[in-house]
Backbone as JSON Lines, residues from 0, in Angstrom:
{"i":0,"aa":"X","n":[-0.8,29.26,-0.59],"ca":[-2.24,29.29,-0.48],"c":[-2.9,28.56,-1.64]}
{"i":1,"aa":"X","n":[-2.7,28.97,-3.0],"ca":[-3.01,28.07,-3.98],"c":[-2.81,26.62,-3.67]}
{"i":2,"aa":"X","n":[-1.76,26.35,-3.34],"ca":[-1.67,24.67,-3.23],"c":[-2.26,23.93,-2.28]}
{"i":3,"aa":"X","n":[-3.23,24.67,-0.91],"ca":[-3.84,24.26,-0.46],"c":[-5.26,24.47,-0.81]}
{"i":4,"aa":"X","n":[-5.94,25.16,-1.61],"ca":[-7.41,25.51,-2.49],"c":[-7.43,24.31,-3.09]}
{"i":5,"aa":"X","n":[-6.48,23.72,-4.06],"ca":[-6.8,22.92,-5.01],"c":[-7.24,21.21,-4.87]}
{"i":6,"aa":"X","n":[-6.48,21.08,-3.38],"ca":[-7.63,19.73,-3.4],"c":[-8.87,19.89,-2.69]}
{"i":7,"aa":"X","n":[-9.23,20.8,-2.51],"ca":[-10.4,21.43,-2.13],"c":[-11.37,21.3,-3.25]}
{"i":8,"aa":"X","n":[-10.51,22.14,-4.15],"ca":[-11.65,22.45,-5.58],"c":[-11.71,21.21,-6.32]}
{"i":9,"aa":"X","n":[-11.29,20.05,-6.27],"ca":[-11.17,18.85,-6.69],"c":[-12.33,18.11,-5.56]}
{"i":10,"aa":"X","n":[-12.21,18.0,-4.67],"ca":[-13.18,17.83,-3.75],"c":[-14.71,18.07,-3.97]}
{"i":11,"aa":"X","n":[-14.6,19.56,-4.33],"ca":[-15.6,20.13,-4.62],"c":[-16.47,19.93,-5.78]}
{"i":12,"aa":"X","n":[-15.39,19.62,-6.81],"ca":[-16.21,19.56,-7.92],"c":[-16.47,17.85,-7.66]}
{"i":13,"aa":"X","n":[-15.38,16.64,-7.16],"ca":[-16.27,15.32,-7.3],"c":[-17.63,15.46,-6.26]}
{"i":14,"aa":"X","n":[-17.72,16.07,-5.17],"ca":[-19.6,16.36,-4.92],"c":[-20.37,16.61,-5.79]}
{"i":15,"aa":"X","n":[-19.9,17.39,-6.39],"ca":[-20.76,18.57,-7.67],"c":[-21.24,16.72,-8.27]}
{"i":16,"aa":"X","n":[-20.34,16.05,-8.71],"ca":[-19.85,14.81,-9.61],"c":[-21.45,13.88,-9.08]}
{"i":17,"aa":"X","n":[-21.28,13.71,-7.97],"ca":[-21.95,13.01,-7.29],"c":[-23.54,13.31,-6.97]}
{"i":18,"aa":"X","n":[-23.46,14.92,-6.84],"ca":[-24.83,14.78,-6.82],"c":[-25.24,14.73,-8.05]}
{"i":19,"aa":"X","n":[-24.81,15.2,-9.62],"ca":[-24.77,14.58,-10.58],"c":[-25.58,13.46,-10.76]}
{"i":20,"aa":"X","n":[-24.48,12.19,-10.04],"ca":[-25.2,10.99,-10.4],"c":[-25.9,10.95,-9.3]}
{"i":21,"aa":"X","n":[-26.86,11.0,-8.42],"ca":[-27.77,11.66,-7.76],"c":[-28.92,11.76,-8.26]}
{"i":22,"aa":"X","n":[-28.94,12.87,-8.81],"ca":[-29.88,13.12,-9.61],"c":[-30.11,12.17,-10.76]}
{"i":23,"aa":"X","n":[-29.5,11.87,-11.66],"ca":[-29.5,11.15,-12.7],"c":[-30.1,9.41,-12.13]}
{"i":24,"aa":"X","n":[-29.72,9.12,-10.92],"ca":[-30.04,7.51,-10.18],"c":[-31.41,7.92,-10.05]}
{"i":25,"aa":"X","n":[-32.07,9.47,-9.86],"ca":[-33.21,8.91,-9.45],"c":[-34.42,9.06,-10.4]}
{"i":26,"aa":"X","n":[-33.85,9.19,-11.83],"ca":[-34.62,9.21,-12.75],"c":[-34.35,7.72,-13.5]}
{"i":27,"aa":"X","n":[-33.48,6.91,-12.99],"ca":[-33.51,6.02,-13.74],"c":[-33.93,4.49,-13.42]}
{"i":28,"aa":"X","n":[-34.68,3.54,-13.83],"ca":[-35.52,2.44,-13.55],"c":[-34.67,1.52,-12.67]}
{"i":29,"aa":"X","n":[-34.32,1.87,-11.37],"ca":[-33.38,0.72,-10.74],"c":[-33.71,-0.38,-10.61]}
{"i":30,"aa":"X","n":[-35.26,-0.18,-10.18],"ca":[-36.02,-1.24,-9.44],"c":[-35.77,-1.43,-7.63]}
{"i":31,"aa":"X","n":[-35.13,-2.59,-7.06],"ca":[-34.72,-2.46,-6.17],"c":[-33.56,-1.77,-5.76]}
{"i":32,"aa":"X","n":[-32.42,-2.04,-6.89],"ca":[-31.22,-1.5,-6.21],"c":[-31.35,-0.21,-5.84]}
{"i":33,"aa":"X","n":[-31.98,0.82,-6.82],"ca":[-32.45,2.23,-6.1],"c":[-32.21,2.55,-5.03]}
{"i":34,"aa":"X","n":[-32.99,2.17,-3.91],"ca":[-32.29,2.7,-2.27],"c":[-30.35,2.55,-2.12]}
{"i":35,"aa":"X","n":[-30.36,0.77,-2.44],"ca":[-28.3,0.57,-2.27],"c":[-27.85,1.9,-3.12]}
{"i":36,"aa":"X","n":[-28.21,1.77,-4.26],"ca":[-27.51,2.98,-5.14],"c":[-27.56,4.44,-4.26]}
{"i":37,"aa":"X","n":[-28.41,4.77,-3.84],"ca":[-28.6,5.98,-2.93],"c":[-27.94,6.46,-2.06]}
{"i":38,"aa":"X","n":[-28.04,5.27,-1.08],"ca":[-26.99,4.94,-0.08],"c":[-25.43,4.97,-0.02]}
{"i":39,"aa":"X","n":[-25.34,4.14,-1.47],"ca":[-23.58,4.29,-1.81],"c":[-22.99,5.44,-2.72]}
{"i":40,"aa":"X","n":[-23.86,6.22,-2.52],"ca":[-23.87,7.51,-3.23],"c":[-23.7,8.83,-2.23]}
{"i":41,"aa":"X","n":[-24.4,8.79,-1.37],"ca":[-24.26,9.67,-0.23],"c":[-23.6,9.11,1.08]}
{"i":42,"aa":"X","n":[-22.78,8.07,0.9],"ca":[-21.82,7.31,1.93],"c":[-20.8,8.35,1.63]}
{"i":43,"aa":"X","n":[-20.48,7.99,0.16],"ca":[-19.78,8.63,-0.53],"c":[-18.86,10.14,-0.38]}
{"i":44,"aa":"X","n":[-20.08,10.46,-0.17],"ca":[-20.28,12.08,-0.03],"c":[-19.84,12.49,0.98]}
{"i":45,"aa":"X","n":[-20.71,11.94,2.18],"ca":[-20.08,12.02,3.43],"c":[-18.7,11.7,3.87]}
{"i":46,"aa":"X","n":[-18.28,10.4,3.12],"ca":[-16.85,10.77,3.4],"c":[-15.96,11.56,3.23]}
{"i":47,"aa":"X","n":[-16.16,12.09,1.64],"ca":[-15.5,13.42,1.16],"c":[-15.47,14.61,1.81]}
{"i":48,"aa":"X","n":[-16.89,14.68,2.67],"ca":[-16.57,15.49,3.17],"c":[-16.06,15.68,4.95]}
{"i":49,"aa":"X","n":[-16.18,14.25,5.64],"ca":[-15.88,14.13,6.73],"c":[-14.11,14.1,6.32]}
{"i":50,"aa":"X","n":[-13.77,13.72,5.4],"ca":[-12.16,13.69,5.05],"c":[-11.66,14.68,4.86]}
{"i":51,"aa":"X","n":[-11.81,15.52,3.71],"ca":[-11.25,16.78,3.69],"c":[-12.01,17.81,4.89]}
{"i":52,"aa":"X","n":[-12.83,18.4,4.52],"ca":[-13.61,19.68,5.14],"c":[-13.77,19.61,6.45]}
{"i":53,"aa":"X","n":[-13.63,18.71,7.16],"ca":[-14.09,18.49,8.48],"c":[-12.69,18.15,9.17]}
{"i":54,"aa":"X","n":[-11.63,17.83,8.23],"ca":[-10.4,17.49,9.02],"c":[-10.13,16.61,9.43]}
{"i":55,"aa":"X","n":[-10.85,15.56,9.24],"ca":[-10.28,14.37,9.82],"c":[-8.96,13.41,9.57]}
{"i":56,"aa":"X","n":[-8.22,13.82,8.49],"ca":[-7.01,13.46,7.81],"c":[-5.62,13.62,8.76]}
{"i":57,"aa":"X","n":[-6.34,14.71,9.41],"ca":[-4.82,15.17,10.41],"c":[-5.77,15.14,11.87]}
{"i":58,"aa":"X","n":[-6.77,14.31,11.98],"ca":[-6.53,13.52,13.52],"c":[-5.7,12.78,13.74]}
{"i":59,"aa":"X","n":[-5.78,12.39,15.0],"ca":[-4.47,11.12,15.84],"c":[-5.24,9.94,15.31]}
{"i":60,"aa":"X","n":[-4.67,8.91,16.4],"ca":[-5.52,7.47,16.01],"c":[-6.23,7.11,17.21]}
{"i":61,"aa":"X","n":[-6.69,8.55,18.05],"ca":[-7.69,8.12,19.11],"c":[-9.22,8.79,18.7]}
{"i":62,"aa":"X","n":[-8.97,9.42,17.91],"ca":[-10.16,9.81,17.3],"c":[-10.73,9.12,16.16]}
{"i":63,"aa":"X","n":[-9.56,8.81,15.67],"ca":[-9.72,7.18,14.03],"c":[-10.68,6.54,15.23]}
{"i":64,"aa":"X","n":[-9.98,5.9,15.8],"ca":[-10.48,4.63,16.79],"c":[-12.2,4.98,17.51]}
{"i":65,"aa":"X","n":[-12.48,6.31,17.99],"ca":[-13.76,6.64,17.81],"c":[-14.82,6.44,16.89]}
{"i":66,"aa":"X","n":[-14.24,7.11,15.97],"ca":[-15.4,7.34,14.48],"c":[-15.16,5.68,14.2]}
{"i":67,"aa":"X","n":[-14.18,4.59,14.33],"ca":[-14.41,3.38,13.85],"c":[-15.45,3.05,14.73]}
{"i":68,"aa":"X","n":[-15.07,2.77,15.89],"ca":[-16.08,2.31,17.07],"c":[-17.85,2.96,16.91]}
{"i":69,"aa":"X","n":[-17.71,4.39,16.72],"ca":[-18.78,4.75,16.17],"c":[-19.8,4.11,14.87]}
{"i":70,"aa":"X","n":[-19.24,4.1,14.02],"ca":[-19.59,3.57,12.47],"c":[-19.52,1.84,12.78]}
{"i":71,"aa":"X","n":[-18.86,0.78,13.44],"ca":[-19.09,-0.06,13.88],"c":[-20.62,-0.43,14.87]}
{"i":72,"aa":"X","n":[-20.88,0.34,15.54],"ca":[-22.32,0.51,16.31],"c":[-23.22,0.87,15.66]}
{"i":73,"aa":"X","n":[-23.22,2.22,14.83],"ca":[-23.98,2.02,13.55],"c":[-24.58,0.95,12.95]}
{"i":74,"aa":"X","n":[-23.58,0.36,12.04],"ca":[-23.52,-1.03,11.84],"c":[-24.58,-1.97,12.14]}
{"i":75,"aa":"X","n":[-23.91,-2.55,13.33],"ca":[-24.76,-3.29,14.21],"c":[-26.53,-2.82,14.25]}
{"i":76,"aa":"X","n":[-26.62,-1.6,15.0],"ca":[-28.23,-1.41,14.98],"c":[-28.47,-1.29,13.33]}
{"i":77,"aa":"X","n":[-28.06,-0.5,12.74],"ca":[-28.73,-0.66,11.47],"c":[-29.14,-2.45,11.08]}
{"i":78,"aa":"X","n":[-27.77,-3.26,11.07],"ca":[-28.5,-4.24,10.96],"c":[-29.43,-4.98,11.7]}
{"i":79,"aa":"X","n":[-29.52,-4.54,12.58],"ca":[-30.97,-5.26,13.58],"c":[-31.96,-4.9,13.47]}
{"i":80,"aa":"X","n":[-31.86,-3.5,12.48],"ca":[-33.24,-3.31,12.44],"c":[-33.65,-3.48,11.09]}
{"i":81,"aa":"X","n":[-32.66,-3.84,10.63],"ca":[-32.76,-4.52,9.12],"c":[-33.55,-6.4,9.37]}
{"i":82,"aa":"X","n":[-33.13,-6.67,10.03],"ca":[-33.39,-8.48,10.43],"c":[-34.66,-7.88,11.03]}
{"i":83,"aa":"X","n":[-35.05,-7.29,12.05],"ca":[-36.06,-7.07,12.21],"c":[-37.54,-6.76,11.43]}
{"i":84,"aa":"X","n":[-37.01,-6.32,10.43],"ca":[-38.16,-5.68,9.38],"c":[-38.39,-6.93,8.4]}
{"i":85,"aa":"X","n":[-37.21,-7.73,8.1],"ca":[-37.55,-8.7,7.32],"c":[-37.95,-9.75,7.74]}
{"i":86,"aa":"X","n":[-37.97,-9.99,9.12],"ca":[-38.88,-11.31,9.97],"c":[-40.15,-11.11,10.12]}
{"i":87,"aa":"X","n":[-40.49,-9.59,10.34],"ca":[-41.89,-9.75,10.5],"c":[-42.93,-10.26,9.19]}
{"i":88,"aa":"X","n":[-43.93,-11.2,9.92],"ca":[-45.02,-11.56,8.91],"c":[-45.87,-10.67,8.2]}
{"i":89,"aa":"X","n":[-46.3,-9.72,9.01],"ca":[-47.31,-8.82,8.45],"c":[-46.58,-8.16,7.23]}
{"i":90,"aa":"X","n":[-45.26,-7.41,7.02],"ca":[-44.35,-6.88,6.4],"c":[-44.57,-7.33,5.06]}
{"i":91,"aa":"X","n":[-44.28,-8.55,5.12],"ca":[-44.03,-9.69,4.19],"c":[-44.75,-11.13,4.13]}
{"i":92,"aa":"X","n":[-46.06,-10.9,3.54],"ca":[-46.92,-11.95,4.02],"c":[-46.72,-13.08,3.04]}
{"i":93,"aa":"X","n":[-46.02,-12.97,1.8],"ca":[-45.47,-14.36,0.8],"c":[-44.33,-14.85,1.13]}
{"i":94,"aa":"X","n":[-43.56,-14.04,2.04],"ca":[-42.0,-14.88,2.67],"c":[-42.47,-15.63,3.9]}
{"i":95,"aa":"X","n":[-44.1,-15.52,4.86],"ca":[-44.18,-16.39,5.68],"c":[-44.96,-17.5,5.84]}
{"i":96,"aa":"X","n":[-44.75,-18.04,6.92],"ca":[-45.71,-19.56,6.99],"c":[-46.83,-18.92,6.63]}
């Protein structure tokens, strides 16, 4: 039983770690990177915990192949609606004609 707690509590405490720097990112002058930093901060997180706590370590590779296919579609719309926001004129009226 012990030897299965302990990468748990290792787990546990790099969240602890993370929201840490968390907190600390959002007191400090990023400028833009601020949001990326945010983002790659609670990507982070989520994996830790979709990996251990949620079990995904001891799925097959038809469920891998889901959550890829999933997070791949993600992807995609996120970036379209990323291209989208940065084409418009009104948005950004010194990047257009």
């Amino acid at each position: 039983m012990r030897s299965e707690l302990r990468p748990l509590a290792l787990v546990y405490l790099g969240l602890l770690a993370l929201l840490a720097l968390t907190v600390a990112g959002s007191f400090l002058p990023l400028g833009h990177a601020s949001p990326a930093v945010s983002f790659g901060i609670a990507m982070a997180k989520a994996l830790l915990i979709v990996w251990f706590f949620m079990g995904f370590r001891r799925e097959g590779w038809a469920v891998r192949l889901a959550v890829l296919a999933g997070l791949v579609w993600l992807t995609i719309l996120l970036s379209l609606t990323l291209l989208d926001l940065l084409t418009r004129n009104w948005l950004m009226p010194h990047f257009g004609t």
